[in-house]
MDTraj code that builds the backbone (N, CA, C; nanometers):
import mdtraj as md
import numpy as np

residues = "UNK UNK UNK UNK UNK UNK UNK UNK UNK UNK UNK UNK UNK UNK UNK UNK UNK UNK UNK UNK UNK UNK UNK UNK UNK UNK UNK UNK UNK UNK UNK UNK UNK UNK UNK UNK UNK UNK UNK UNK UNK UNK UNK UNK UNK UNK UNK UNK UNK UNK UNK UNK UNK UNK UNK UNK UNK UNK UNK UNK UNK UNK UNK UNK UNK UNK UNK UNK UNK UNK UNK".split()
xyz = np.array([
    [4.3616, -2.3955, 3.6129],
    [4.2203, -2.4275, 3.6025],
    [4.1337, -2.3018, 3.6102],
    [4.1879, -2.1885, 3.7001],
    [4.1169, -2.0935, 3.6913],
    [4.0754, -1.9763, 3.5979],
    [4.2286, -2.0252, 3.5264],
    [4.2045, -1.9487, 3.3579],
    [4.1224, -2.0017, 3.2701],
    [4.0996, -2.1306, 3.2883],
    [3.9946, -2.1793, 3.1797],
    [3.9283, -2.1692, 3.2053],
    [3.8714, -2.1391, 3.3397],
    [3.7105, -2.1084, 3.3493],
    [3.6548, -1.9795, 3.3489],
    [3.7473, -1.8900, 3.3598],
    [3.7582, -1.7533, 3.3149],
    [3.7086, -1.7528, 3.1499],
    [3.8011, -1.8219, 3.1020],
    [3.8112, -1.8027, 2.9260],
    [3.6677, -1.8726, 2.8613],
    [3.5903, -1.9488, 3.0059],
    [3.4583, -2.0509, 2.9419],
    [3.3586, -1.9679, 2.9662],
    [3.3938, -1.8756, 3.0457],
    [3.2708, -1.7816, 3.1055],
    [3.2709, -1.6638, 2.9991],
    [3.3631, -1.6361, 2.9203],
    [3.4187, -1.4864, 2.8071],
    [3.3356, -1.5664, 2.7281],
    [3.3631, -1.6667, 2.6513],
    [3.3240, -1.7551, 2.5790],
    [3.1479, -1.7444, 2.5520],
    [3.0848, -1.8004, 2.6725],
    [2.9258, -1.8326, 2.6708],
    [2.9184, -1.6561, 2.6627],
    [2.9841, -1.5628, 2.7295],
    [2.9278, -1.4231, 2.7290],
    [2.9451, -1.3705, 2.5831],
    [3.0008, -1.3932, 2.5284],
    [3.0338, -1.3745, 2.3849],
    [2.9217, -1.4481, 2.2607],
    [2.8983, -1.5715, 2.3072],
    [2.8032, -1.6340, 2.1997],
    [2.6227, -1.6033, 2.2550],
    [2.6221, -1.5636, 2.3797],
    [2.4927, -1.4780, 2.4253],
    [2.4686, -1.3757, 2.3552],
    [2.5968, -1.2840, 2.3525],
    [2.5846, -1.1408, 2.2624],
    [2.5629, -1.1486, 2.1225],
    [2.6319, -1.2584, 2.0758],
    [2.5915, -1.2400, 1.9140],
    [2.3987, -1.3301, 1.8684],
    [2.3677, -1.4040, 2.0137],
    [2.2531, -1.4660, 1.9600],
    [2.1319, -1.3392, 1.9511],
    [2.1831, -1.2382, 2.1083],
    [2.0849, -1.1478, 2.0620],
    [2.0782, -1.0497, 1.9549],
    [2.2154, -1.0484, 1.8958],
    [2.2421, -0.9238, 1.7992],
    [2.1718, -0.9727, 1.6798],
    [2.1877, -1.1126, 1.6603],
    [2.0961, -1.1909, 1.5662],
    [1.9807, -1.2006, 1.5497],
    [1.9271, -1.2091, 1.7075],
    [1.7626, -1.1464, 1.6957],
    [1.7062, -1.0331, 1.6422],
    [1.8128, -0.8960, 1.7304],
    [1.7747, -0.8195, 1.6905],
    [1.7803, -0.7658, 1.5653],
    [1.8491, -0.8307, 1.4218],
    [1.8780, -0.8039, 1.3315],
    [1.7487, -0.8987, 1.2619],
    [1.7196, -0.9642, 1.2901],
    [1.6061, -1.0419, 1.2727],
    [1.4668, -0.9438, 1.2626],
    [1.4321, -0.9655, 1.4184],
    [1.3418, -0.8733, 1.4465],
    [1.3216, -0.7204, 1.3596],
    [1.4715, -0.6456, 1.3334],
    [1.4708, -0.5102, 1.2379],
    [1.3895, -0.5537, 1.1302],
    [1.4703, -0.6470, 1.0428],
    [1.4207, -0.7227, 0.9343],
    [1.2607, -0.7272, 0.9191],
    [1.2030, -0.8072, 1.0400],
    [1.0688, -0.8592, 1.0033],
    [0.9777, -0.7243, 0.9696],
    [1.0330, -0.6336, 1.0755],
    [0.9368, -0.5274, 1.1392],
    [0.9710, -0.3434, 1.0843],
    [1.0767, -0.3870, 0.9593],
    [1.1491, -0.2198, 0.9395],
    [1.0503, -0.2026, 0.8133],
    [0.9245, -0.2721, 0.7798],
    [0.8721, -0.2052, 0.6732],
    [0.7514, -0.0912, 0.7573],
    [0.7110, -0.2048, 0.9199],
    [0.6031, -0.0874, 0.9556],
    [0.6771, -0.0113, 1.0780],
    [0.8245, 0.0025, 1.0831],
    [0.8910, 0.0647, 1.1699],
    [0.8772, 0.2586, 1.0477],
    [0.9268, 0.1840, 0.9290],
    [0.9263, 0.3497, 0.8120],
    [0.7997, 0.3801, 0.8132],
    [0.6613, 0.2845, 0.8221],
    [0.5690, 0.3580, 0.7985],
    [0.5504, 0.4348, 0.9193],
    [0.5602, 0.4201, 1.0670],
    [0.5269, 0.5229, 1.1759],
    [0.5972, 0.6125, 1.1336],
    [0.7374, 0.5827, 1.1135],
    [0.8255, 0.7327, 1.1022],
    [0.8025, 0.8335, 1.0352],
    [0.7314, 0.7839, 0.9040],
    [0.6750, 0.8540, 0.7887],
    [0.5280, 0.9351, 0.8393],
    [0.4700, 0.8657, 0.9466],
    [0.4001, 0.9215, 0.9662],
    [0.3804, 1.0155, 1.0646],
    [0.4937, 1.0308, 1.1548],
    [0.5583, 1.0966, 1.2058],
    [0.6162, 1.2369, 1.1364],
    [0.6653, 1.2452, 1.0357],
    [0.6895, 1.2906, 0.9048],
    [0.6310, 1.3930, 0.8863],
    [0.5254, 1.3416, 0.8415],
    [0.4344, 1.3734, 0.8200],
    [0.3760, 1.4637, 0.9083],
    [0.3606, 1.4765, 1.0058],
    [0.2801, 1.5420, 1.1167],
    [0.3646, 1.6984, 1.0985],
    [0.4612, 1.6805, 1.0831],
    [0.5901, 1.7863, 1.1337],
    [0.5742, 1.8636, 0.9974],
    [0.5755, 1.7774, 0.8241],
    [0.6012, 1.8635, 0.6927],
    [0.5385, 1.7334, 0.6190],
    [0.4219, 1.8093, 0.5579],
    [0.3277, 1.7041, 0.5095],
    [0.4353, 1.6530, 0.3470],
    [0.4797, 1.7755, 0.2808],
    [0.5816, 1.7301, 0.1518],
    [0.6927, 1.6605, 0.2096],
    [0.7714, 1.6668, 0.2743],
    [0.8270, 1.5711, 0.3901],
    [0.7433, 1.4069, 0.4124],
    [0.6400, 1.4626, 0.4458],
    [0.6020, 1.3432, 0.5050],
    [0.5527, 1.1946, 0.3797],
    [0.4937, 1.3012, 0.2619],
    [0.4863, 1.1771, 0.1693],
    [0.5758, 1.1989, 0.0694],
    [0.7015, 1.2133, 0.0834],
    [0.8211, 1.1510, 0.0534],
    [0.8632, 1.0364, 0.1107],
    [0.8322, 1.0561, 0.2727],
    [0.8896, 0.9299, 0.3427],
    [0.7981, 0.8766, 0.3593],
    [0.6648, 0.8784, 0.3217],
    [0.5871, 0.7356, 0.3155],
    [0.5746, 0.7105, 0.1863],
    [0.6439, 0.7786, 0.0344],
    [0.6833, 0.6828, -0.1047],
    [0.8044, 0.5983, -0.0612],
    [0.8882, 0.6357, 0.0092],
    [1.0326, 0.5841, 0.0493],
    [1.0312, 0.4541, 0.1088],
    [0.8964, 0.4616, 0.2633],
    [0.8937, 0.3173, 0.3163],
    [0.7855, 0.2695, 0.2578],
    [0.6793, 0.2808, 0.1148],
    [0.6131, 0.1431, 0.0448],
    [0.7102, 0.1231, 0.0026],
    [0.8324, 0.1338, -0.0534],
    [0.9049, 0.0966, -0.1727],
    [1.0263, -0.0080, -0.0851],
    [0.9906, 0.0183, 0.0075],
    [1.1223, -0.0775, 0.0983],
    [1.0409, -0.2321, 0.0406],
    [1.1943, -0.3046, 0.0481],
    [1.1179, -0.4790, 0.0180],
    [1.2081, -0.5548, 0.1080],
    [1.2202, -0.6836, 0.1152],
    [1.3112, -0.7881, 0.1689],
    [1.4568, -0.7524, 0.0948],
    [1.4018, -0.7342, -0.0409],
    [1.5448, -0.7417, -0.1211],
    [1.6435, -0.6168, -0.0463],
    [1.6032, -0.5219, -0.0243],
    [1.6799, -0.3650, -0.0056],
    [1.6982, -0.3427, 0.1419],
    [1.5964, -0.4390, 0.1906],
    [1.7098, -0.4904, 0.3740],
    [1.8121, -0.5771, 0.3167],
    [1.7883, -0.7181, 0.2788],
    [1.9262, -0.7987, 0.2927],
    [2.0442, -0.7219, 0.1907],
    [2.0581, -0.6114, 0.1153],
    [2.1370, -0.5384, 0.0467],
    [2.2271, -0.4523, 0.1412],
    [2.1789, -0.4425, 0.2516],
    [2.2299, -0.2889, 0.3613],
    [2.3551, -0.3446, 0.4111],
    [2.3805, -0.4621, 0.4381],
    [2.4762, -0.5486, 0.4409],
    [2.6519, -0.5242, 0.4009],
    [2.5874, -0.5146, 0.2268],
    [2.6481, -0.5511, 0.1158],
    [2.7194, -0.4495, 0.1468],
])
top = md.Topology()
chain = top.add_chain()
for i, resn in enumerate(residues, 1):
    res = top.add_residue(resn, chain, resSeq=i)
    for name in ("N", "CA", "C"):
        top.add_atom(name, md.element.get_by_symbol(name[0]), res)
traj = md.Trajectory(xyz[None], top)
């Protein structure tokens, strides 16, 4: 009995970990178009030809070219 409750406790700790990994893959998703624009603007601060490269780089991000990163 004490192994199965061992193996029920691995179990719930295991499907906890993937609900948040899911969020957080979520959350990337919603939020990685104005996550490139800080960075870019960040970028920017440091090498302005630098910097609007990487702010042509994150307008051009879409839904389509997150769910691709996957692939």
């Amino acid at each position: 009995m004490k192994a199965m409750r061992k193996a029920q406790t691995m179990v719930e700790y295991i499907i906890i970990v993937c609900l948040i990994a899911v969020s957080l893959i979520a959350v990337f998703t919603y939020l990685s178009r104005a996550i490139a624009k800080k960075t870019a603007g960040a970028t920017e601060s440091l090498s302005s030809e630098e910097g609007q490269k990487a702010k042509s780089a994150a307008e051009s991000i879409s839904e389509d070219t997150i769910k691709k990163l996957g692939e």
